[in-house]
DOMARTOR-433140 format. One line per 10 residues: number of its first residue (from 0); for each residue x, y, z of C-alpha. Coordinates in Angstrom, 2 decimals, padded with zeros to 5 digits. Layout:
BEGIN
NUM	X/Y/Z; ...
END
This chain:
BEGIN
0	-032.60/136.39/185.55; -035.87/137.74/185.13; -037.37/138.22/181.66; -039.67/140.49/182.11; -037.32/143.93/181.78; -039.59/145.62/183.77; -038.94/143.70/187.00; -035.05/144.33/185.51; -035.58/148.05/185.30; -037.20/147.72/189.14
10	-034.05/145.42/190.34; -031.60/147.94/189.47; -033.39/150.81/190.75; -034.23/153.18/188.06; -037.59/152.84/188.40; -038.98/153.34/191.80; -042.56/152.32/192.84; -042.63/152.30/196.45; -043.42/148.28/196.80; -047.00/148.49/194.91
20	-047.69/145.45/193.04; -050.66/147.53/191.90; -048.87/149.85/190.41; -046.72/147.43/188.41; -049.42/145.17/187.24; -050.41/148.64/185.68; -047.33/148.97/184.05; -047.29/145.53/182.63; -050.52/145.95/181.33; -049.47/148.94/179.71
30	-046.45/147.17/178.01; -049.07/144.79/176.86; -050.97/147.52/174.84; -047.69/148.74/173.33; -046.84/145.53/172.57; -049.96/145.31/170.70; -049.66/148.59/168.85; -045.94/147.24/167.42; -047.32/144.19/166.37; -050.05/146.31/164.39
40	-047.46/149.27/162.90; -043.90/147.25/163.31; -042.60/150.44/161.37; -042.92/152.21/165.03; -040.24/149.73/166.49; -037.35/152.35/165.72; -038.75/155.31/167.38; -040.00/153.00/170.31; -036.50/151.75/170.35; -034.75/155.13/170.31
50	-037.22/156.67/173.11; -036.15/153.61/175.38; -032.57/153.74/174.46; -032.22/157.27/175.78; -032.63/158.68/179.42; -032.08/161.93/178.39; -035.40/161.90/175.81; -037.47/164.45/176.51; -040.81/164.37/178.32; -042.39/165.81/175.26
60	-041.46/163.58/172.79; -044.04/162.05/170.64; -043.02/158.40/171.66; -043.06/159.42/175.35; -046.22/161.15/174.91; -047.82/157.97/173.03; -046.50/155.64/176.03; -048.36/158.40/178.58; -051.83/157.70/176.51; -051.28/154.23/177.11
70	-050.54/154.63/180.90; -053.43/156.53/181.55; -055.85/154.00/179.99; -054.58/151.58/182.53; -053.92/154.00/185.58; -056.30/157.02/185.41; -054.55/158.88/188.36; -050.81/158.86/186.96; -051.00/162.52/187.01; -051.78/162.68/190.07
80	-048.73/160.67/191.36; -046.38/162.41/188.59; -046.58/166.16/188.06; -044.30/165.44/184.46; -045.18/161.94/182.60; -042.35/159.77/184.26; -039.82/159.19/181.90; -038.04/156.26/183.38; -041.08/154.84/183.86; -042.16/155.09/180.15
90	-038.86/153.98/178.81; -038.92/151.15/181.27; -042.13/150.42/179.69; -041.53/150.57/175.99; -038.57/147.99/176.22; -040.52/145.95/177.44; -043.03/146.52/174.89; -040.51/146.09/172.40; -038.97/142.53/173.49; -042.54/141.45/174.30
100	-043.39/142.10/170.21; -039.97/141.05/169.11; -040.35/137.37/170.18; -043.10/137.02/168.15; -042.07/138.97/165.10; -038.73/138.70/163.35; -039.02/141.64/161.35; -039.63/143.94/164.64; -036.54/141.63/165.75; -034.16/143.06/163.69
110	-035.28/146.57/163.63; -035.08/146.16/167.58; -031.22/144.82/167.57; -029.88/147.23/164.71; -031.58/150.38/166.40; -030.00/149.68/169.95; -026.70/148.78/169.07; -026.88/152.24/167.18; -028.64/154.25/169.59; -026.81/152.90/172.95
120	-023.87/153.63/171.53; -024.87/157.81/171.46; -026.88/157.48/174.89; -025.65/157.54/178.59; -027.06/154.73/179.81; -024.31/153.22/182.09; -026.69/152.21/185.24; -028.85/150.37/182.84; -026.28/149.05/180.17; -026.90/145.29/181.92
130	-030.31/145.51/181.39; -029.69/146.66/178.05; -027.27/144.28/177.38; -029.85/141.46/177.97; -032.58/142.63/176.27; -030.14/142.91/173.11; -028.51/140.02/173.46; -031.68/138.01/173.63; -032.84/139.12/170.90; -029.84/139.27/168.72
140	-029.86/135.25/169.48; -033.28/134.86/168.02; -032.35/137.19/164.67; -029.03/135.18/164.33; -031.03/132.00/164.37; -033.51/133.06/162.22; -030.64/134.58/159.66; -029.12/130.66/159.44; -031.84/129.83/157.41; -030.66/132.12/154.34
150	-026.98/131.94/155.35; -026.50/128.37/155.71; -023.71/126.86/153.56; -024.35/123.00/152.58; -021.68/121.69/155.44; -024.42/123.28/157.65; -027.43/121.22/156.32; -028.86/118.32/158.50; -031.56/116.32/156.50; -034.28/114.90/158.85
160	-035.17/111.30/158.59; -038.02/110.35/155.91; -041.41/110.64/157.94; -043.42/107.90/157.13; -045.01/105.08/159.35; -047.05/102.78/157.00; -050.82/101.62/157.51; -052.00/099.39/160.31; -052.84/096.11/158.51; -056.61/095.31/159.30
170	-056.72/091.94/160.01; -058.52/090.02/157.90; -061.45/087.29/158.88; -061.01/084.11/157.58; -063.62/081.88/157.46; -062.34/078.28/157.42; -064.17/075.82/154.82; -065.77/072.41/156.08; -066.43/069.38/154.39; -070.41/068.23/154.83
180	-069.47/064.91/156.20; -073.16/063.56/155.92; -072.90/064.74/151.95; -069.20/062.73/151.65; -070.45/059.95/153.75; -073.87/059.58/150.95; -071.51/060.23/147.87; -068.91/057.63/149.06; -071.62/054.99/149.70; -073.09/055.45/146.31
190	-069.75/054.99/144.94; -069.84/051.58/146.49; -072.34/049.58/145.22; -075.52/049.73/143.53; -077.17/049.55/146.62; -077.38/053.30/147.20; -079.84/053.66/144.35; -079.63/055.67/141.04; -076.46/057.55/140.84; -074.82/054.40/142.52
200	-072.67/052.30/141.66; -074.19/049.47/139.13; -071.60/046.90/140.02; -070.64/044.38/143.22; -067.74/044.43/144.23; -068.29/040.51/144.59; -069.62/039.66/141.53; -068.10/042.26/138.81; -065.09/042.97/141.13; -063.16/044.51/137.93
210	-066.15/046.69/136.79; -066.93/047.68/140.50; -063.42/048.96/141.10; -063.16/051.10/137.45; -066.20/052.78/138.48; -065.42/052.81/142.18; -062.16/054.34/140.98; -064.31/057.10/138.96; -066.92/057.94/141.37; -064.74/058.54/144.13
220	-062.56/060.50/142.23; -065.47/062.86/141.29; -066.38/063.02/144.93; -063.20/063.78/146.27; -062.23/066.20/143.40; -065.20/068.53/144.41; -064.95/068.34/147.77; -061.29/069.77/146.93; -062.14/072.37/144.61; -064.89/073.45/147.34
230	-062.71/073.95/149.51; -059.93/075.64/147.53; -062.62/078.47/146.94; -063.12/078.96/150.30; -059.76/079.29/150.72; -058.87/081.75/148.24; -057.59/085.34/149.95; -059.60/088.81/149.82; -057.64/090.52/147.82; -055.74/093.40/149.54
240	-055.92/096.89/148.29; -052.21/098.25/148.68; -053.00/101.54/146.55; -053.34/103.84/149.20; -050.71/102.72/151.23; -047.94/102.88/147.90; -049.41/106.27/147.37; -048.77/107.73/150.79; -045.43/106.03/150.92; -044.64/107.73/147.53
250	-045.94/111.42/148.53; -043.90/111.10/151.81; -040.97/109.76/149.88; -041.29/113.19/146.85; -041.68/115.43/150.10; -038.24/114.16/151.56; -036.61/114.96/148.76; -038.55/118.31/148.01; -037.20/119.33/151.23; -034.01/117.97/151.02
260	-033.98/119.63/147.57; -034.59/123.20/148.63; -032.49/123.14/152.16; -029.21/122.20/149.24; -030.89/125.11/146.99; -030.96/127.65/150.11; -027.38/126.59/151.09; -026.21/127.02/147.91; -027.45/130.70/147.80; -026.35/131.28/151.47
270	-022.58/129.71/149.95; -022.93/132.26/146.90; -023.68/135.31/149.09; -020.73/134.54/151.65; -018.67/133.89/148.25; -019.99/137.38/146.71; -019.33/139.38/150.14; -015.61/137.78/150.19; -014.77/139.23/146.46; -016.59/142.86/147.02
280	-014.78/142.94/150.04; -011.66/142.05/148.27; -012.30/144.12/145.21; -013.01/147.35/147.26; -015.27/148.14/143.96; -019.07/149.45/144.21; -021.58/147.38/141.67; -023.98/150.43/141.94; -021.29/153.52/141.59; -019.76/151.26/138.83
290	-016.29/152.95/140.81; -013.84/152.01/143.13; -014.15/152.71/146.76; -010.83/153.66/147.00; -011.36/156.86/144.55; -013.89/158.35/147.06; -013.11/160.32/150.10; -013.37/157.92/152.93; -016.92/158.83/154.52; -018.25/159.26/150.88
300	-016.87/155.45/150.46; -017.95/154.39/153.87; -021.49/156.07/153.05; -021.76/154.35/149.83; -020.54/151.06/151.06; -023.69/151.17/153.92; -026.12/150.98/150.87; -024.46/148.48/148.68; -024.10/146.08/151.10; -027.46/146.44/152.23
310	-028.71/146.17/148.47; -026.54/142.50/148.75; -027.91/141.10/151.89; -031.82/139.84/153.18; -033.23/141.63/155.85; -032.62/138.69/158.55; -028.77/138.88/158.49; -026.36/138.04/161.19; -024.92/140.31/163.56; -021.58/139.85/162.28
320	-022.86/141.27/158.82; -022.56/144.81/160.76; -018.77/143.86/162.02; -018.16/143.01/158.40; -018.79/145.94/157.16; -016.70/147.88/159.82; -013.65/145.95/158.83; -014.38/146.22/154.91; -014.48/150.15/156.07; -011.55/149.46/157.60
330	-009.69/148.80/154.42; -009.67/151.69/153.12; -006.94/154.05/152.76; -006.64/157.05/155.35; -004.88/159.91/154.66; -002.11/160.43/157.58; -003.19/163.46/157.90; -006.86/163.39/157.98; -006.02/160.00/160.86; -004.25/162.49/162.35
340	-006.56/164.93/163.00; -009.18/162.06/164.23; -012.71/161.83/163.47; -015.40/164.01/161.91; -018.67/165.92/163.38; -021.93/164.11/162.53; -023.33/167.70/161.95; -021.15/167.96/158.82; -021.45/163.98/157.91; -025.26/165.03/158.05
350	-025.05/168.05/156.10; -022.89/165.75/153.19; -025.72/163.22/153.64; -028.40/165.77/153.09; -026.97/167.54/150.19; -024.08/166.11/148.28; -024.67/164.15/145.09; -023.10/161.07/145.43; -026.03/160.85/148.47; -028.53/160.94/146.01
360	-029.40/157.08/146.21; -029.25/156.68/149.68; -031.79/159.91/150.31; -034.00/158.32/147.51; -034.25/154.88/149.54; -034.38/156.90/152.67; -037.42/158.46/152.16; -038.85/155.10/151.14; -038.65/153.54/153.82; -039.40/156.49/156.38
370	-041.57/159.88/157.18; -039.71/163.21/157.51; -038.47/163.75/160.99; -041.11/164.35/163.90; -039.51/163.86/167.47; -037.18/161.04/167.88; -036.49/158.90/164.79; -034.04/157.50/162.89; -031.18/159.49/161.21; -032.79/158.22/157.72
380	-035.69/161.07/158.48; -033.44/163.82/158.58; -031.67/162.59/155.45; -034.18/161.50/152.94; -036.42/164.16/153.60; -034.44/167.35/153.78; -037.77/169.91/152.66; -034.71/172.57/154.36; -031.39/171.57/152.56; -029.86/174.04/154.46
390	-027.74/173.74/157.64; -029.71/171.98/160.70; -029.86/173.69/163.80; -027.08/172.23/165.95; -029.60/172.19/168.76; -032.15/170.30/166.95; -030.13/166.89/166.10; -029.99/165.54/169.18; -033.94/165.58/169.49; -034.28/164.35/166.51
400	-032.12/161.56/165.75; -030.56/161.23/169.21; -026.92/161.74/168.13; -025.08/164.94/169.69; -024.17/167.29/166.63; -020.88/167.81/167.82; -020.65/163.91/168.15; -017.82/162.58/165.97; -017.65/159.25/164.13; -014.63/157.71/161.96
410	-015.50/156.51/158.39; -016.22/152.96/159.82; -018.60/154.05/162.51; -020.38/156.17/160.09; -021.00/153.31/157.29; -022.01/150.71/159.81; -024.51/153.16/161.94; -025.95/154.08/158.18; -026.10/150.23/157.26; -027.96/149.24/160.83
420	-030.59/152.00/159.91; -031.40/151.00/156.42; -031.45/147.07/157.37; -033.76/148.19/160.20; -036.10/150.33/158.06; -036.44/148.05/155.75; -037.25/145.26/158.16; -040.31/147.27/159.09; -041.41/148.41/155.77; -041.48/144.77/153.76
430	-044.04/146.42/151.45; -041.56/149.21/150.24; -040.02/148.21/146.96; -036.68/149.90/146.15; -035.98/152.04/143.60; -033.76/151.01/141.10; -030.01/152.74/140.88; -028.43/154.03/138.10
END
């Protein structure tokens, strides 16, 4: 399979170009410059996401008009060739924008995989959901990976071996000592007899033969003795300096362990939060709302539960965090006859998300991490910016936030579209500090 998404889009046939290479090397260089731009403003990822996601956005948009500027800085004539800015063309173009930025940038990573997953799931994109379904599922893999690293429990831990490879021993010149046999051969014959002249021996052996062989004995001693000690200092070693080698040994050894040290402390916290998700999910009780979820209508709950869990998790989280949720959701009590009667409009969850207290929190966080609505965004723009509290035109949601009005969504589908949102906001927005909740 092909990894560049454009040649995907092209395979499939939505995207038609008549066989000119020219034409796509355009394109590519187009999704180049995107790229570029997401890399510089990561917080665009969402509405780049939500543009692509949708082949019903309209031509108009401010996404699609963006990816138009870019296409005509690389192929002057494009309006020549399309009377309307091509659409599939420019969607085909920001996903591959998108993946191109995402494998170099976690945070544009996750706010890539949470947006899809919530805006495929409103969009009709059947001849491309393979496509799709790569893209996603590539880069789901890399977020999942990078999420080990603050999930990890300590059975997961692998300690590499201790890095060290000690100095190359310089070998060392040793200069052999050597006797000065014409200086022995002089001292030895002095030692003999007197003949040798003044240090000599004074005695014959022949006539004094006692005398001779003390002083023989005494001479030669001397003689011998220094010749020794001579050459024991020559022999003596240079002494080797083994600081530097102990002191790289011991920095390699206090990294092993400082490593060592902080994968156990980030397993233990990745233990702790699996630990702390297990009993809140058990306990069905909100540390924020100080209340149980089980004393709040169901999409009030579901709402509520969207924000605390995000509040408990980091921003690189597993995909399974979102499933999580959905069954925690799940838990909850429904009223027979509210099951009965099925699901509920997103115009009305909107409205309750816009206006009703318990919201407060969320819209407060909201409109932290994102502008007010302007073209397609996420569903966090129309809720924590509502200038209009009032009633939103049933026309205007699906433009905006790419969900039908009449759309409806149970109490699970709700929370975990809500959570996906906020973890993808704030994935983009790193330098947005949240407010504190009551």
């Amino acid at each position: 399979m092909s990894s560049e998404y454009l040649m995907r889009f092209l395979e499939i046939g939505a995207i038609d170009l008549k066989g000119d290479d020219t034409k796509l090397e355009k394109l590519r260089a187009t999704a180049k410059d995107l790229s570029a731009v997401l890399k510089k403003a990561p917080a665009k990822t969402v509405r780049f996401t939500m543009a692509a996601a949708d082949p019903g956005i309209a031509s108009d948009d401010p996404t699609i008009q963006e990816a138009m500027t870019a296409l005509r800085e690389q192929w002057e004539t494009v309006s020549n060739a399309y009377a309307r800015p091509p659409v599939a063309i420019l969607r085909a173009i920001l996903l591959d924008a998108i993946v191109l930025a995402a494998r170099l940038d976690d945070a544009i990573s996750v706010a890539f995989v949470n947006t899809a997953r919530n805006a495929l799931a409103q969009a009709e994109t059947s001849g491309e959901e393979e496509v799709w379904r790569e893209a996603v599922g590539e880069i789901e893999t890399k977020v999942d990976a990078r999420a080990e690293e603050e999930w990890a429990t300590p059975g997961m831990i692998t300690i590499d071996p201790l890095q060290y490879a000690p100095p190359a021993v310089a070998a060392q010149k040793v200069k052999w000592p050597t006797v000065d046999r014409v200086a022995l051969e002089t001292s030895i014959h002095r030692s003999a007899g007197p003949w040798a002249g003044n240090p000599g021996n004074q005695y014959a052996p022949h006539n004094q033969p006692q005398q001779w062989a003390a002083s023989f004995a005494e001479k030669m001693s001397a003689v011998i003795g220094s010749e020794l000690d001579a050459m024991a200092k020559g022999l003596t070693p240079t002494p080797v300096d083994l600081a530097g080698p102990f002191t790289a040994l011991a920095t390699a050894v206090a990294n092993h362990v400082e490593k060592a040290l902080e994968s156990f402390s980030g397993a233990t916290a990745g233990l702790q939060r699996r630990t702390n998700l297990l009993w809140w999910k058990e306990a069905l009780y909100s540390p924020s709302a100080h209340e149980s979820y089980l004393d709040l209508p169901p999409y009030e709950a579901a709402a509520l539960m969207a924000l605390d869990l995000h509040e408990q998790v980091p921003t690189y989280s597993p995909a399974s965090v979102s499933s999580f949720l959905k069954e925690t959701i799940r838990c909850l009590p429904i009223d027979p006859i509210a099951a009965e009667s099925g699901k509920q409009e997103v115009a009305a969850l909107v409205q309750d998300a816009r206006t009703t207290a318990f919201m407060q929190p969320f819209r407060n966080l909201a409109a932290q991490y994102v502008q007010a609505a302007e073209g397609r965004g996420p569903l966090l723009s129309v809720i924590g910016h509502p200038q209009n509290p009032g009633t939103i035109d049933a026309g205007q949601l699906r433009p905006l936030v790419g969900i039908d009005a009449t759309a409806k969504m149970t109490p699970a589908e709700w929370g975990t579209y809500l959570f996906r949102e906020l973890q993808s906001a704030r994935a983009t927005n790193v330098g947005v500090k949240r407010s504190k909740r009551k």
